[in-house]
C-alpha positions in Angstrom: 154.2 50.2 87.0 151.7 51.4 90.0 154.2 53.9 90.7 154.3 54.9 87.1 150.3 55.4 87.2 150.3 57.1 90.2 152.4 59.5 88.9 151.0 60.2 85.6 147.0 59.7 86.4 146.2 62.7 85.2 147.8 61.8 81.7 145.6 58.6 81.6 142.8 60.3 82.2 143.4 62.6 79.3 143.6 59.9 77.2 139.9 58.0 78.2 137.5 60.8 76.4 139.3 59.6 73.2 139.5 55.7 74.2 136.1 55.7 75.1 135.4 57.8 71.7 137.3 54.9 69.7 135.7 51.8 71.6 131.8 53.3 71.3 132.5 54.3 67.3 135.3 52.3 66.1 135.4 49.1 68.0 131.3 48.5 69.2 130.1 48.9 65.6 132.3 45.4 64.8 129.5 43.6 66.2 127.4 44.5 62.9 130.0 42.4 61.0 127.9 39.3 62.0 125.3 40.8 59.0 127.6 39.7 56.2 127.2 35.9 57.3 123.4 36.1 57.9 120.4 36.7 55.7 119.8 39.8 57.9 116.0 40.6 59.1 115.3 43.9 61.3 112.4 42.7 62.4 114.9 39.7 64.5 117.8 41.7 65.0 121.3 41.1 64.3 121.8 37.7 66.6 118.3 36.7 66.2 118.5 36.7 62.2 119.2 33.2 60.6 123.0 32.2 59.7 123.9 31.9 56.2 127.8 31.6 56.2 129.5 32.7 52.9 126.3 33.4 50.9 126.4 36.8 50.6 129.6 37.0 49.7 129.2 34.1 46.8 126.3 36.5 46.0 128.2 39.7 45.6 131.4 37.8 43.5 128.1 36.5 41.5 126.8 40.3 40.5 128.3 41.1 36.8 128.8 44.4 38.1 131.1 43.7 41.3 134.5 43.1 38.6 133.9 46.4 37.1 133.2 48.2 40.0 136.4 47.0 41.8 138.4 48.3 38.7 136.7 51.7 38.9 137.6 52.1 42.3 141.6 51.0 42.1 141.8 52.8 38.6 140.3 56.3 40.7 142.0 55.7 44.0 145.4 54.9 42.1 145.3 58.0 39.7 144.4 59.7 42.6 147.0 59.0 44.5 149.6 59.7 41.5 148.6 63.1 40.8 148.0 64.2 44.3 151.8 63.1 45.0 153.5 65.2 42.2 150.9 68.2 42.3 151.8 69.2 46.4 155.2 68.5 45.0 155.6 71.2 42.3 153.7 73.5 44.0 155.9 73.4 47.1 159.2 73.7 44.3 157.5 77.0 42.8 156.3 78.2 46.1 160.2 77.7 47.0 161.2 80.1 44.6 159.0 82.7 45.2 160.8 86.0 46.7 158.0 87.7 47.7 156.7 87.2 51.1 153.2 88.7 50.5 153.1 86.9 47.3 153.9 83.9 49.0 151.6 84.2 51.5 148.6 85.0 48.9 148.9 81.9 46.9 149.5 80.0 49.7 146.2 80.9 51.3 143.8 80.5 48.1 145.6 77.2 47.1 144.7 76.3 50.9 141.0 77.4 51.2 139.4 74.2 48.7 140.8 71.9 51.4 138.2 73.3 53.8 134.9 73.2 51.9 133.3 69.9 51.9 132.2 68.3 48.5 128.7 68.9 49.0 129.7 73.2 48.3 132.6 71.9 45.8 129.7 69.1 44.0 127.0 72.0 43.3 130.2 74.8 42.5 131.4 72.0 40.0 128.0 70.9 38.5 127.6 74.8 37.1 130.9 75.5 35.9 130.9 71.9 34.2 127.7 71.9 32.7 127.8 71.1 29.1 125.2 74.0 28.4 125.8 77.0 30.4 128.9 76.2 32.8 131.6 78.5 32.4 134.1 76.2 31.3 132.4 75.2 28.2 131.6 78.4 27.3 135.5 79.0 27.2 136.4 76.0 25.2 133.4 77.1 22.6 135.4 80.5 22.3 138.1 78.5 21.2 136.3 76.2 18.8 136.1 73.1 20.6 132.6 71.4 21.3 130.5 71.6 24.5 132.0 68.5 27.0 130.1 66.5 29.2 132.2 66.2 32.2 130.2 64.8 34.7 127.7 62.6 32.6 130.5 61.0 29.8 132.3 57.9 30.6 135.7 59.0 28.8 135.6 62.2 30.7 134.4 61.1 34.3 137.4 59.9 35.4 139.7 62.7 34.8 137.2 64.8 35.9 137.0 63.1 39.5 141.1 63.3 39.8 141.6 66.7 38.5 138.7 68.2 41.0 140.2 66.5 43.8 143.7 67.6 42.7 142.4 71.3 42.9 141.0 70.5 46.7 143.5 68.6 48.1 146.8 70.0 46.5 147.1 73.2 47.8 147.0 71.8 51.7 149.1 68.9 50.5 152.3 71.1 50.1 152.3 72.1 53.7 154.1 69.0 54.0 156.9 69.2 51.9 157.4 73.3 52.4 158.0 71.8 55.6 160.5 69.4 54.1 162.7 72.2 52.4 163.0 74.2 55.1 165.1 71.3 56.8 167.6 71.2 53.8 170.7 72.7 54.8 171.2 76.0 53.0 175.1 75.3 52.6 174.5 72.7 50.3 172.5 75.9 47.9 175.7 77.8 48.1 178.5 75.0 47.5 176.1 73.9 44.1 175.9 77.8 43.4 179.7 77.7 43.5 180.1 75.0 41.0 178.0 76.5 38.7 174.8 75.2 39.2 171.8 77.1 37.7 168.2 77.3 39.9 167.4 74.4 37.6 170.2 72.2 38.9 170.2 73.1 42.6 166.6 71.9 42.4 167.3 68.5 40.7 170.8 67.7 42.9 170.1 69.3 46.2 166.2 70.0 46.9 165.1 66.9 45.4 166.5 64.5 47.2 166.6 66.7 50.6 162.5 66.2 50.3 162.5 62.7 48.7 162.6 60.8 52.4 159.4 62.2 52.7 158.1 61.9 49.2 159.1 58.1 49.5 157.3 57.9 53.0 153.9 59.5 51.9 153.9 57.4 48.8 154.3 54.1 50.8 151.7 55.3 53.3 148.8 56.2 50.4 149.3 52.7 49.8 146.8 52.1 52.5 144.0 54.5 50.4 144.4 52.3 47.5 140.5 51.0 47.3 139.2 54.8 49.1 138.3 56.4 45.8 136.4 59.4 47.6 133.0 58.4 49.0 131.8 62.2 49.1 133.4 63.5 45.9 131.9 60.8 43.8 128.4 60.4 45.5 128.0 64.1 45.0 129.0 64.4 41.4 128.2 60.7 39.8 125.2 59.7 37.8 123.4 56.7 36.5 125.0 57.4 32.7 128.4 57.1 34.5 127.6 54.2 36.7 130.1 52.0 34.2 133.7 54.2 34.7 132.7 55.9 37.9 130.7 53.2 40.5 133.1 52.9 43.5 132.6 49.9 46.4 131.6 52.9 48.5 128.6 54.1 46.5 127.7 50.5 45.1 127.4 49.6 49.1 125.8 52.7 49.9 122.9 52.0 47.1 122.7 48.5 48.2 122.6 48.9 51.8 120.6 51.8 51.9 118.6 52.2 49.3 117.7 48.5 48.3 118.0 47.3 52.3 119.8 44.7 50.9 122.2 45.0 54.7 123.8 41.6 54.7 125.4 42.2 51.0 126.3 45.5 51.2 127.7 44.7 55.2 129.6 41.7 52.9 131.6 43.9 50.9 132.0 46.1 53.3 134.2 43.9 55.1 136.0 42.3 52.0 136.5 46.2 51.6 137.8 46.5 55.0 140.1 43.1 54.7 142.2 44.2 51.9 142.6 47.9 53.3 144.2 45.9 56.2 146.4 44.1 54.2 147.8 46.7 52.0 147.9 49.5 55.0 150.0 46.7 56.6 152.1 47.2 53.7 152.7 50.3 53.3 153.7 50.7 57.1 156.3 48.1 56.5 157.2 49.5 53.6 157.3 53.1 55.2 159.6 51.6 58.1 162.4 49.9 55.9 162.6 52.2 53.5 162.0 55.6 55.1 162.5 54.5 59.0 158.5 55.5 59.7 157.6 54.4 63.4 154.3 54.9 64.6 155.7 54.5 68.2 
């Protein structure tokens, strides 16, 4: 092993601006944890404030807010995850059977650019084209006859609203993956179905299908891990207090406890509950992304 290190120092040292980046970032900040199991003062500091064990977190499974809340944030994050599988999906199977390389190209770069503005640009872009007053998509639906729609301030619209925005930013960057897929089928397997008759339609069903679906079933088992991340940014940006009930996510109910009420031990309490069950469930989805799709990490 000295031999080994000898020989490949300068790799190592490569790798310590990014160890030391994940120990001063990821790892140091665990310390904080010991806030969820005190009644937190700053004036003390984190050791120096007094221990209170499990209260906080018998305090937060005591709010009548924290069941609904929880559902908010698996109903978003799981619709999320749904539609932002089978959108990169169809666009990649259209984009397929495009012909035209400039064409191509063009659709592929404006589907691409919303992936690269941040929701803060997207938030204020969405508030005008949503609003129920001048936005430009209720002036089109009052062209056709149908009422003005709150979007962002009604509780049976909210929720589609927040999948179908972040469908529009993420899908387009989302198909690099599986245009990357298709161009690994073997194109021999296109001409044999084309000899037996088989129509674009079919050839797409029998032979590009399952050519992508090792890594359709791979990035399904690994969103399992993003099952309680309903989109901190997105929701903070576009959510308001008449929507609290069908779009309050743990991120933004921690975020108005812990920094806007001070309230640090509670909201540092289910922030880790938070973090416990991502562990579990991206623990999962590795497993479940190495039996059934061979995924290594190493």
């Amino acid at each position: 092993m000295v031999a080994a290190l000898r020989k490949y120092w300068p790799l190592h040292l490569m790798i310590l601006p990014g160890f030391l980046l994940v120990l001063v970032y990821s790892y140091g900040p665990m310390a904080g944890l010991a806030i969820a199991f005190k009644k937190f003062m700053p004036s003390k500091g984190i050791f120096g404030s007094p221990w209170i064990g499990m209260d906080n977190f018998q305090f937060v499974w005591s709010l009548p807010d924290t069941p609904q809340i929880i559902r908010n944030t698996i109903i978003i994050a799981l619709l999320k995850m749904i539609a932002g599988l089978v959108a990169p999906i169809i666009a990649a199977l259209l984009l397929n059977e495009v012909r035209k390389a400039v064409f191509k190209r063009t659709v592929q770069t404006l589907i691409y650019l919303p992936h690269f503005l941040s929701w803060i640009i997207l938030g204020g872009i969405l508030i005008d084209l949503l609003s129920p007053s001048q936005g430009l998509v209720n002036r089109a639906l009052g062209l056709l006859g149908i009422e003005p729609i709150f979007f962002l301030g009604d509780n049976r619209w909210f929720r589609f609203t927040l999948v179908f925005s972040d469908v529009w930013k993420e899908f387009g960057f989302g198909t690099i993956v599986y245009l990357a897929a298709l161009t690994s089928i073997n194109p021999t397997l296109y001409e044999a179905a084309e000899i037996d008759g088989a129509n674009r339609w079919r050839q797409t069903w029998h032979v590009t299908l399952p050519g992508m679906l090792p890594i359709i079933v791979l990035l399904a088992t690994l969103s399992l891990g993003s099952v309680l991340n309903a989109g901190f940014d997105q929701v903070f940006n576009l959510y308001s207090t008449p929507v609290y009930e069908t779009g309050d996510i743990i991120d933004t109910y921690v975020y108005r406890i812990g920094i806007q009420k001070a309230q640090y031990g509670i909201a540092t309490a289910i922030g880790l509950f938070k973090s416990v069950v991502s562990l579990i469930f991206i623990s999962i989805s590795y497993f479940l992304a190495y039996r059934l799709a061979n995924y290594r990490i190493f």
